[in-house]
C-alpha positions, 0 to 999 in steps of 0.5 A: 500500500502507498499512499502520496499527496497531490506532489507525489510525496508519501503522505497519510494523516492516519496511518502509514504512507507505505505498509509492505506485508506485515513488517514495514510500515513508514508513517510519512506527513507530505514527504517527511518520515514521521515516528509510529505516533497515535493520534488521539485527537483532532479539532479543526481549530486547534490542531491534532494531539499525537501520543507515543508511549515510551518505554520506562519513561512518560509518554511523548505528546505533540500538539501539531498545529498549521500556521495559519499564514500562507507560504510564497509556495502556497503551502502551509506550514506544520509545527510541533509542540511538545505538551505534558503527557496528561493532555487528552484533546488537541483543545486542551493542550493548546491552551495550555500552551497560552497558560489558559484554562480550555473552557477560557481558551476560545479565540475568535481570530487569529494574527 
């Protein structure tokens, strides 16, 4: 199975990009080979919470998020933010990235 995004780079948001047999499987985000992450939530708005367990430590948690702003090429940029392991919505950790509670974290636009 391949799976490629409209310039032909591997790409699936949901699964692996490239799965052979029962043994590879590449996890790819438009081209760029991404880590076996989970993710556990999506909100339009706020982005989407990936979580991977990590053995005999605490559990690696990235809020990933679009920059809003348009690049000269027309694509949109992606970052990735490291939150605390107890986050469980893509809501949640970003507004704990602002020091704001959720239920106060509503902006209605965005600079």
């Amino acid at each position: 199975m391949i799976a490629v995004d409209d310039g032909g780079r591997l790409h699936r948001a949901d699964g692996p990009a490239f799965a052979w047999l029962d043994d590879i499987r590449e996890f790819n985000w438009h081209g760029v080979n991404m880590p076996d992450f989970k993710r556990v939530d999506h909100d339009e708005r706020f982005g989407s919470l990936w979580r991977r367990a990590a053995k005999g430590d605490e559990a690696i948690v990235l809020l990933e998020v679009v920059n809003s702003t348009r690049e000269p090429d027309g694509s949109f940029k992606h970052y990735w933010l490291r939150v605390p392991p107890y986050m469980r919505t893509a809501h949640q950790a970003s507004a704990w990235t602002f020091d704001i509670k959720p239920a106060k974290y509503a902006p209605l636009i965005e600079t």
